[in-house]
N, C-alpha and C positions, 0 to 999 in steps of 0.2 A: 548672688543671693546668699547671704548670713542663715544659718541656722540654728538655733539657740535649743539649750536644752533646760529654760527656768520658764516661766510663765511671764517673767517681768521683762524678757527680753534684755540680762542683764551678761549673760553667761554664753561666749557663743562656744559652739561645740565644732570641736575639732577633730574629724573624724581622722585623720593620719595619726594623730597622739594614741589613739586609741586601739595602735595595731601592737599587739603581744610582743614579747621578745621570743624566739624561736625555743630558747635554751632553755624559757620559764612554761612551754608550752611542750616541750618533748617531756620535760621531767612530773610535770603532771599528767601526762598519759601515762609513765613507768609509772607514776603510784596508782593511779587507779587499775593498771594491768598486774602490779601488786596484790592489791586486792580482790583481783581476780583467783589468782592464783591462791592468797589466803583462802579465801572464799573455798575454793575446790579443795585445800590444803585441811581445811577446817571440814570438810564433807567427808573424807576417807580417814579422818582419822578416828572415827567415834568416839566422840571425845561425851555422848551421852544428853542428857539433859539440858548440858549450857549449849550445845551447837547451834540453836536456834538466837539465844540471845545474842553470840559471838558473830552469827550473821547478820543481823539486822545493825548490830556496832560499827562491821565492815561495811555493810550498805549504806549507812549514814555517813560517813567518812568519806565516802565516794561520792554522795549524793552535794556534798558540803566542796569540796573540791569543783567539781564540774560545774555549781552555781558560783562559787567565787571567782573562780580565775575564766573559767570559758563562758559561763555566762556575763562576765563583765560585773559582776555584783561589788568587786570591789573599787570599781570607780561610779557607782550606779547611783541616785538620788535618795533620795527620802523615799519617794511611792514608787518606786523600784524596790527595795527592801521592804519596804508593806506589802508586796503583792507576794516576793519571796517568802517572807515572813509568816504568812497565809496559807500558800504551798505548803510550807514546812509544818505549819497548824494540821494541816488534811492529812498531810503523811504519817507525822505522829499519832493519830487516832485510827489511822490503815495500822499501824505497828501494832497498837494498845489490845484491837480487838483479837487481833490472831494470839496472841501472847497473853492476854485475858482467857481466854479458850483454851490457853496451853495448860497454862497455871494452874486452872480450875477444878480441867477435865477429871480426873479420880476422887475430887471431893463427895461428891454424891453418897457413891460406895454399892449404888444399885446394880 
């Protein structure tokens, strides 16, 4: 039984092609354990007002990683990346509101 990953049955999917290299899979765990490490690196050091942006930078970076290589996003189709694409819409406005909030917060002056 063929499996095809197009609608026109044009394309068959070859699930062995599609297994990682080990070396390109250890080294994308070092960087996002990297950022971990940033992440905590950037929490003790009181670095003041940007630490917040500085983490949400790291978290994007992480977040951008683990969808391209582990989630397979860079051999993925078209409505694979609309779905990611989507995701990344939702996430960006989870970012906006807290950091809207940040931003704002002593305007008032009350």
């Amino acid at each position: 039984m063929a499996f095809y990953f197009d609608h026109k049955h044009q394309k068959l999917d070859n699930p062995a092609a599609s297994v990682d290299n080990p070396g390109a899979i250890i080294a994308v765990w070092v960087a996002i354990f990297v950022g971990v490490i940033a992440t905590i690196g950037v929490s003790l050091s009181h670095i003041g007002d940007s630490a917040l942006i500085v983490h949400m930078l790291i978290s994007a970076v992480q977040v951008g990683l683990v969808g391209y290589y582990w989630m397979h996003l860079n051999k993925a189709d078209s409505l694979t990346w609309l779905t990611a694409g989507s995701a990344l819409f939702i996430m960006l406005i989870l970012f906006a509101m807290p950091l809207s909030d940040y931003l704002t917060r002593f305007l008032g002056g009350l």
